[in-house]
Backbone as XML, in Angstrom:
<?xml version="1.0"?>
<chain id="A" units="angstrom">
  <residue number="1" name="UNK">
    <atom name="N" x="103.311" y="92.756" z="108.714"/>
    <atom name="CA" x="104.495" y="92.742" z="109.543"/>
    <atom name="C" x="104.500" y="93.988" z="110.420"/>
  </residue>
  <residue number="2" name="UNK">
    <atom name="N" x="104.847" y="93.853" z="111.447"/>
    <atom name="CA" x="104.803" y="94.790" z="112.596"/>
    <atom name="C" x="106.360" y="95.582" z="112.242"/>
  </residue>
  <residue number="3" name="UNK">
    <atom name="N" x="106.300" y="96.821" z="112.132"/>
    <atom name="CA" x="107.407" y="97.569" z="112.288"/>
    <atom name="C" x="107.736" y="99.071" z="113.503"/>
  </residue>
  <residue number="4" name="UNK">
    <atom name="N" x="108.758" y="98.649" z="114.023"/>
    <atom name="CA" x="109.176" y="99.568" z="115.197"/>
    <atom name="C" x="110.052" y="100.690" z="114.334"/>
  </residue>
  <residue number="5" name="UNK">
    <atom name="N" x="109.917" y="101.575" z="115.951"/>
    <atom name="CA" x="110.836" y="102.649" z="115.497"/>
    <atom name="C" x="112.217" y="102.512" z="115.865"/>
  </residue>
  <residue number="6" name="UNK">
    <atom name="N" x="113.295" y="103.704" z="115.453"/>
    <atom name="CA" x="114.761" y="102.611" z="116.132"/>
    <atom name="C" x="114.951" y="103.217" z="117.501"/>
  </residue>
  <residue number="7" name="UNK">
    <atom name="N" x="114.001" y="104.009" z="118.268"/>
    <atom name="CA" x="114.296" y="103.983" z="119.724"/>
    <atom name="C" x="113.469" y="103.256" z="120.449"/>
  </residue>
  <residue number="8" name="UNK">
    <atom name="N" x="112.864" y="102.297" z="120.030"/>
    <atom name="CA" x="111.285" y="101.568" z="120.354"/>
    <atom name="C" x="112.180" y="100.460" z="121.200"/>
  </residue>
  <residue number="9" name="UNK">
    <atom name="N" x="111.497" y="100.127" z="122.223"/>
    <atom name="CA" x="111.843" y="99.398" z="123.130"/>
    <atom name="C" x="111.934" y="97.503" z="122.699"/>
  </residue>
  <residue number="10" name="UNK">
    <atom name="N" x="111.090" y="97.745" z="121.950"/>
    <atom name="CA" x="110.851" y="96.030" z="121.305"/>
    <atom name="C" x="111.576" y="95.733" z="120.335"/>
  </residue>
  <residue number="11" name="UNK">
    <atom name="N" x="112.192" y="96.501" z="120.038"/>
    <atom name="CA" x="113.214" y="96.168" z="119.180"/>
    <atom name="C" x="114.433" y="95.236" z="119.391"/>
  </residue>
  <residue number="12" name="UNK">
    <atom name="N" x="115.555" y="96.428" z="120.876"/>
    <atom name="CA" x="116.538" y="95.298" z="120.845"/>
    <atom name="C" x="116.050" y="93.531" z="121.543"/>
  </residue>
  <residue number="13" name="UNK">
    <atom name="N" x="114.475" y="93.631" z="121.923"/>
    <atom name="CA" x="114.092" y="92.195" z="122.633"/>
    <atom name="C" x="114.521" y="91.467" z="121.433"/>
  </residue>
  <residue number="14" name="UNK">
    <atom name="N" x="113.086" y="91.932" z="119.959"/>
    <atom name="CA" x="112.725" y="91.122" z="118.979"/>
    <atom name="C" x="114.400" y="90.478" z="118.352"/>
  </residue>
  <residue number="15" name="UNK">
    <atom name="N" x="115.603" y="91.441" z="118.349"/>
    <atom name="CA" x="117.213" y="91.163" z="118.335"/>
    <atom name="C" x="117.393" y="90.272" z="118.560"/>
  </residue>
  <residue number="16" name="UNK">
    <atom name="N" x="117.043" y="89.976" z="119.897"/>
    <atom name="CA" x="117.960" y="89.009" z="121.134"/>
    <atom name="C" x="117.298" y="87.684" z="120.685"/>
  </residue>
  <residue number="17" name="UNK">
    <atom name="N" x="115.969" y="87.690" z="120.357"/>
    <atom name="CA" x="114.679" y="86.595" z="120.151"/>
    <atom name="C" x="115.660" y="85.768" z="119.048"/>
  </residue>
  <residue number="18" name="UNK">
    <atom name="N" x="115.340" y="87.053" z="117.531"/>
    <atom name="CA" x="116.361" y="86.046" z="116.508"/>
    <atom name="C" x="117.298" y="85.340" z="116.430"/>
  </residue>
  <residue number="19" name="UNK">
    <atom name="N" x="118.418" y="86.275" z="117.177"/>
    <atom name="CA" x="119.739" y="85.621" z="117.538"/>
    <atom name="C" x="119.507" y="84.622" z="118.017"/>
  </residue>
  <residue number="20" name="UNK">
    <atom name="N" x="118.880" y="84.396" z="119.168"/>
    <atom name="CA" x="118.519" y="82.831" z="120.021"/>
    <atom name="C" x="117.758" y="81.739" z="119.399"/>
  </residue>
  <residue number="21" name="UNK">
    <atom name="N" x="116.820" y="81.880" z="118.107"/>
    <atom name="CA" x="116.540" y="81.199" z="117.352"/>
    <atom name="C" x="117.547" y="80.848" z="116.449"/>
  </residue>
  <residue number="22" name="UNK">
    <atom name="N" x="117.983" y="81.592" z="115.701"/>
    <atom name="CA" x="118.973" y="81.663" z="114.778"/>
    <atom name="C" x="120.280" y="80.485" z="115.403"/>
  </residue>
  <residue number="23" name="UNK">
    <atom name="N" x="120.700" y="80.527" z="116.445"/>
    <atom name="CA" x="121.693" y="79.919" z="117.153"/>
    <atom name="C" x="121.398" y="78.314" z="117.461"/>
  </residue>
  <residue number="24" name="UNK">
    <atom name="N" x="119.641" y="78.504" z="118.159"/>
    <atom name="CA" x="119.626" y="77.319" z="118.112"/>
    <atom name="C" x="119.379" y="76.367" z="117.228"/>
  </residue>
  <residue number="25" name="UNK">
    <atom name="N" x="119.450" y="77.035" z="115.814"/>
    <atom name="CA" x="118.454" y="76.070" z="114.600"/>
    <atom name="C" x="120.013" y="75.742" z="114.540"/>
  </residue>
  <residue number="26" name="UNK">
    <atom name="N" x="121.322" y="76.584" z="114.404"/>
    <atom name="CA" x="122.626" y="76.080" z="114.131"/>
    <atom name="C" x="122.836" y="74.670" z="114.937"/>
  </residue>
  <residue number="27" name="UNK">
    <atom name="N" x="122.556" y="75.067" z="116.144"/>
    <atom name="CA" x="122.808" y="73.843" z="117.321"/>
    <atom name="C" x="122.634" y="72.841" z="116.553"/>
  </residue>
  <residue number="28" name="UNK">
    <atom name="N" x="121.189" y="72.543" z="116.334"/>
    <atom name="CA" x="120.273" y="71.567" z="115.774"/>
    <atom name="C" x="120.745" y="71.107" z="114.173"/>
  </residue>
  <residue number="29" name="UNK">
    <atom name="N" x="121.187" y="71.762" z="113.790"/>
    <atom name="CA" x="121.918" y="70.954" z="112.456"/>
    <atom name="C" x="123.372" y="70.650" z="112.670"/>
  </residue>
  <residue number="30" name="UNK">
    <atom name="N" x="123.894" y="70.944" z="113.427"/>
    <atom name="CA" x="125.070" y="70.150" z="114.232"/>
    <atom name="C" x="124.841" y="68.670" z="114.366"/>
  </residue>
  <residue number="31" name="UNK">
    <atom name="N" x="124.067" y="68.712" z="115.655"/>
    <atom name="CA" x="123.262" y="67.679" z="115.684"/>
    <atom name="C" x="122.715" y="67.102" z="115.040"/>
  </residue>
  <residue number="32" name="UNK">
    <atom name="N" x="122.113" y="67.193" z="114.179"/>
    <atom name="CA" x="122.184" y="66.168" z="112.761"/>
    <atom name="C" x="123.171" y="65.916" z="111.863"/>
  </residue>
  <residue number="33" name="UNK">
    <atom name="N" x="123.685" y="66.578" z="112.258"/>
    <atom name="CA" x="125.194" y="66.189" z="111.301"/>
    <atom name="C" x="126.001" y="65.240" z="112.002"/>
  </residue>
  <residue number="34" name="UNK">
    <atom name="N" x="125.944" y="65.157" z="113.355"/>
    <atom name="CA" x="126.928" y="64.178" z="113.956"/>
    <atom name="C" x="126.149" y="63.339" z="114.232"/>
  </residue>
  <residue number="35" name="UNK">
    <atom name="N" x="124.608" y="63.019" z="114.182"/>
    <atom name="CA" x="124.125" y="61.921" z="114.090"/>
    <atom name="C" x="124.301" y="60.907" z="113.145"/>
  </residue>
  <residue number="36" name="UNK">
    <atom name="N" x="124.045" y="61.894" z="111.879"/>
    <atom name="CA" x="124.759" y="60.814" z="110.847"/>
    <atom name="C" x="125.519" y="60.862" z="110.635"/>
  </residue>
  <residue number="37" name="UNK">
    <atom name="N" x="126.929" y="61.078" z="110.845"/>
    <atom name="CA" x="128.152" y="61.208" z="111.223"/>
    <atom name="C" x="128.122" y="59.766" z="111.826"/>
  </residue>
  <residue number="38" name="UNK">
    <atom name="N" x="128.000" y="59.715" z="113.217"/>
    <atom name="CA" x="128.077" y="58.709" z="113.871"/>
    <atom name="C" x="127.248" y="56.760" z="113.075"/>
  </residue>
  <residue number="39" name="UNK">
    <atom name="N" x="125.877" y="57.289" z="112.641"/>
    <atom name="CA" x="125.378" y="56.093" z="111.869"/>
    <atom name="C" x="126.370" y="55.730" z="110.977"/>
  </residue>
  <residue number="40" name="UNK">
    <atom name="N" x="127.283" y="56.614" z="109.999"/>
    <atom name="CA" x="127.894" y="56.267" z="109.311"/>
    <atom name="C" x="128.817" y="55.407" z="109.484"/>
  </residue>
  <residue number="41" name="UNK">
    <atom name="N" x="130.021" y="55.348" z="110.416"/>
    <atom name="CA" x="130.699" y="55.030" z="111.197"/>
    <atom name="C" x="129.924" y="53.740" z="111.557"/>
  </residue>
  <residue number="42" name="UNK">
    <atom name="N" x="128.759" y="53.597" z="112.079"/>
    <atom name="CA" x="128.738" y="51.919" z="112.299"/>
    <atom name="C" x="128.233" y="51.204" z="111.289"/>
  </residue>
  <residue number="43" name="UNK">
    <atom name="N" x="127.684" y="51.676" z="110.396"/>
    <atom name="CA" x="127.311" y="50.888" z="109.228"/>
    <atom name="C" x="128.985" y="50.723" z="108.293"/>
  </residue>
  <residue number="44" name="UNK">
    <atom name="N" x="129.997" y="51.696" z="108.794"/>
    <atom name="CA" x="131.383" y="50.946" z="108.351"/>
    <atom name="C" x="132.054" y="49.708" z="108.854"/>
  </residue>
  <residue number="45" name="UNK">
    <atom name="N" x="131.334" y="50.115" z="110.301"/>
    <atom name="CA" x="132.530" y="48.964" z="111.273"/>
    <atom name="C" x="131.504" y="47.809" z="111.097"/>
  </residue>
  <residue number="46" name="UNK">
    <atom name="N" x="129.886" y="48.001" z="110.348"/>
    <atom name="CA" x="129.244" y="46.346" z="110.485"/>
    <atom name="C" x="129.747" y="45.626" z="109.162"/>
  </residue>
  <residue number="47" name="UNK">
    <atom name="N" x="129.968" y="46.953" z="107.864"/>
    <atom name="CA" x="130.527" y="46.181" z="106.896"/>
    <atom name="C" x="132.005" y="45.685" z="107.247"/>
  </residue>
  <residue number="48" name="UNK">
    <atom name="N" x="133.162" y="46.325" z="107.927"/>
    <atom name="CA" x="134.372" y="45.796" z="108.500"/>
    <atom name="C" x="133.836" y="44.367" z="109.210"/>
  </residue>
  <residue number="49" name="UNK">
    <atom name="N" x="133.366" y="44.242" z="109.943"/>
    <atom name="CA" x="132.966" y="42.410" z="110.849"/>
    <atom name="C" x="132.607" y="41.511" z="109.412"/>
  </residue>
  <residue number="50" name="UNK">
    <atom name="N" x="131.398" y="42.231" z="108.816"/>
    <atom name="CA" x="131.058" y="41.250" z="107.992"/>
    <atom name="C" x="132.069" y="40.592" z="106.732"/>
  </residue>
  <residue number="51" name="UNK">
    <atom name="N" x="133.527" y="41.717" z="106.787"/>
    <atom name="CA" x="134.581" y="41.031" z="105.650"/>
    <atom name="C" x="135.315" y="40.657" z="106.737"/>
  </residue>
  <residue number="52" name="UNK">
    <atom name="N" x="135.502" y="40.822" z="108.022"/>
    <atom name="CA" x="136.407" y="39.750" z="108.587"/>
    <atom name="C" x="135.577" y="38.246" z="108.674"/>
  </residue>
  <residue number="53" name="UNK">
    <atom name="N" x="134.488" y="38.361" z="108.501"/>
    <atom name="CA" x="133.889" y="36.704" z="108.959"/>
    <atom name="C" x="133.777" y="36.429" z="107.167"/>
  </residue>
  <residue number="54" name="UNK">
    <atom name="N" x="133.574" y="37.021" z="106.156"/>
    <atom name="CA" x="134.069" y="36.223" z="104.993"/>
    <atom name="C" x="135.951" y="35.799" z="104.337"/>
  </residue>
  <residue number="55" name="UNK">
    <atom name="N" x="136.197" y="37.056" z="105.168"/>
    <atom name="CA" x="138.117" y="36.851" z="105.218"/>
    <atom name="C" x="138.427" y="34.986" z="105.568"/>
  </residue>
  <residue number="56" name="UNK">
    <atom name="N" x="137.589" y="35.354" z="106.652"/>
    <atom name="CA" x="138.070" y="33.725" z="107.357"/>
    <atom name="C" x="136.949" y="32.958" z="106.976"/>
  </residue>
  <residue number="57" name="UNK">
    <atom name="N" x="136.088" y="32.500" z="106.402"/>
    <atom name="CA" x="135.731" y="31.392" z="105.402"/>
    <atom name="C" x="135.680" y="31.540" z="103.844"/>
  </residue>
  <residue number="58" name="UNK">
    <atom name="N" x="137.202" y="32.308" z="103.949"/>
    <atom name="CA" x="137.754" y="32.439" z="102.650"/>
    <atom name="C" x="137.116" y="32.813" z="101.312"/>
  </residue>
  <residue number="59" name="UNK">
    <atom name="N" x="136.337" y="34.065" z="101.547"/>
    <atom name="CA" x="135.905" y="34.390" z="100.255"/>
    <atom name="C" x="136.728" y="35.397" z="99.486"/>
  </residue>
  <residue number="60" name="UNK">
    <atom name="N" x="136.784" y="35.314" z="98.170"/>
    <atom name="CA" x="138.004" y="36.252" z="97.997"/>
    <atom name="C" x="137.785" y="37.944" z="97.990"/>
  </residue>
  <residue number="61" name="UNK">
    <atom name="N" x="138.610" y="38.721" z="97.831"/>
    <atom name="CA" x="138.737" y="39.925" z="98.277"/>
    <atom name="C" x="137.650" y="40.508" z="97.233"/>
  </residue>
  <residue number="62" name="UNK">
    <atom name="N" x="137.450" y="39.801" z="96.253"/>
    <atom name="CA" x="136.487" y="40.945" z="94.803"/>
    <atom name="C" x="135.144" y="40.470" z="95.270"/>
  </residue>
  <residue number="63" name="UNK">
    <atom name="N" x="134.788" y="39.386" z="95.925"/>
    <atom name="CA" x="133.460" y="38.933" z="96.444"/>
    <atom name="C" x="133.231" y="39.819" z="97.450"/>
  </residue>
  <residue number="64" name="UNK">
    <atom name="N" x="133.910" y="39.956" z="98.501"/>
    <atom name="CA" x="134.222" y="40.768" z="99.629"/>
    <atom name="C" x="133.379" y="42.496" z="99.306"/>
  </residue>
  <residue number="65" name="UNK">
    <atom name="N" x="134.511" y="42.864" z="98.591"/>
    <atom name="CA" x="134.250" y="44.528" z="97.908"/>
    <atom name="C" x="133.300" y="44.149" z="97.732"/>
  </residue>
  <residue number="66" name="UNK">
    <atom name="N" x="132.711" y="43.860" z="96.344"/>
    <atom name="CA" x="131.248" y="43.971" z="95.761"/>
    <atom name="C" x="130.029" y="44.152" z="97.070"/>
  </residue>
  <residue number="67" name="UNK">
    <atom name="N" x="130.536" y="42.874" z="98.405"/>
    <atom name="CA" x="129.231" y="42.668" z="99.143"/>
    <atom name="C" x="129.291" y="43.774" z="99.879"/>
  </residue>
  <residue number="68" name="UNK">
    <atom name="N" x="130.281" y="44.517" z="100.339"/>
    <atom name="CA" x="130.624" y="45.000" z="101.415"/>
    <atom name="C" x="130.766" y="46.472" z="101.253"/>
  </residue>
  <residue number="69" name="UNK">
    <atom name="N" x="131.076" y="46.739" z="99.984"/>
    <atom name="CA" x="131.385" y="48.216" z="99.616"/>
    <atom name="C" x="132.711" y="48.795" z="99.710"/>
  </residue>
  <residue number="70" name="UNK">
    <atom name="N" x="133.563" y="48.069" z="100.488"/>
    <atom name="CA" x="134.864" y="48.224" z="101.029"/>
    <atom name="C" x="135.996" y="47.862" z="100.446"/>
  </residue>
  <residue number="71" name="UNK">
    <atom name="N" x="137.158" y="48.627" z="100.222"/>
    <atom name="CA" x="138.106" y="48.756" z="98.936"/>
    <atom name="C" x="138.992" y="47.678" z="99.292"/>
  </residue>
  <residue number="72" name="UNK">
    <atom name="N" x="139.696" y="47.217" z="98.349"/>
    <atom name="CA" x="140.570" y="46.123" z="98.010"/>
    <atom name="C" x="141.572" y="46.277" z="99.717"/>
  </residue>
  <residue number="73" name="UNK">
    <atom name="N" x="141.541" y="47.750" z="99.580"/>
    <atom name="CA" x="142.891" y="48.140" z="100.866"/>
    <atom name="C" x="142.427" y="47.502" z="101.809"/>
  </residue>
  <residue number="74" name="UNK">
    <atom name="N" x="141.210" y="48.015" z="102.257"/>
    <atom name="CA" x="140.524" y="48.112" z="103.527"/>
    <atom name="C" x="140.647" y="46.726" z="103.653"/>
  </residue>
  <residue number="75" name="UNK">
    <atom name="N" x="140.097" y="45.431" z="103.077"/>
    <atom name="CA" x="139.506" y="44.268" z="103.265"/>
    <atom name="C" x="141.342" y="43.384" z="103.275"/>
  </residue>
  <residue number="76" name="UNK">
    <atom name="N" x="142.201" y="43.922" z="102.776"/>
    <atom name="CA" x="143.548" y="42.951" z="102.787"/>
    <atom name="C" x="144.232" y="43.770" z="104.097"/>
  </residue>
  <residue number="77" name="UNK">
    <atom name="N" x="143.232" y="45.017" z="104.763"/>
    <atom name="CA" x="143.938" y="45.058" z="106.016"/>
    <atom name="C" x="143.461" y="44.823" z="107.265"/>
  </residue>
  <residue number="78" name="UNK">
    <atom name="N" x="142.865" y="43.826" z="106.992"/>
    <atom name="CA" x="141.493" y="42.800" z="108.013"/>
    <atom name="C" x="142.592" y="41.927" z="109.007"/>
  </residue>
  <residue number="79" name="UNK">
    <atom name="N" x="142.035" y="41.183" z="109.865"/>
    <atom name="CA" x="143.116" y="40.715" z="110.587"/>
    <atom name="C" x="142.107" y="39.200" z="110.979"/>
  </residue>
</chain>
């Protein structure tokens, strides 16, 4: 490992370098976090369609849950 002195000129660069790495790795797990954030969210709203189209060829609400993952609430507040 390379070590400076503390009036050495490469120092406050090598600073600025980390920080800007450091910041952008944060960015970047943001961004994965609201990616699956977002997947999550539609794999809810495909299980929501798929208990409104068993709602209406009448399957009952415990068939529903089991297939769907989705609580008694959720599926009796289908429309």
């Amino acid at each position: 490992m390379i070590t400076f002195q503390k009036n050495c000129i490469a120092k406050p660069v090598l600073d600025h370098l980390y920080s800007y790495f450091r910041t952008r790795h944060r960015t970047r797990q943001g961004i994965e976090i609201g990616i699956e954030q977002g997947m999550e969210r539609g794999r809810h709203q495909e299980a929501l369609e798929i208990a409104r189209a068993m709602k209406k060829d009448q399957f009952s609400i415990e068939q529903i849950s089991k297939l769907t993952k989705l609580s008694f609430e959720e599926i009796e507040a289908l429309v």
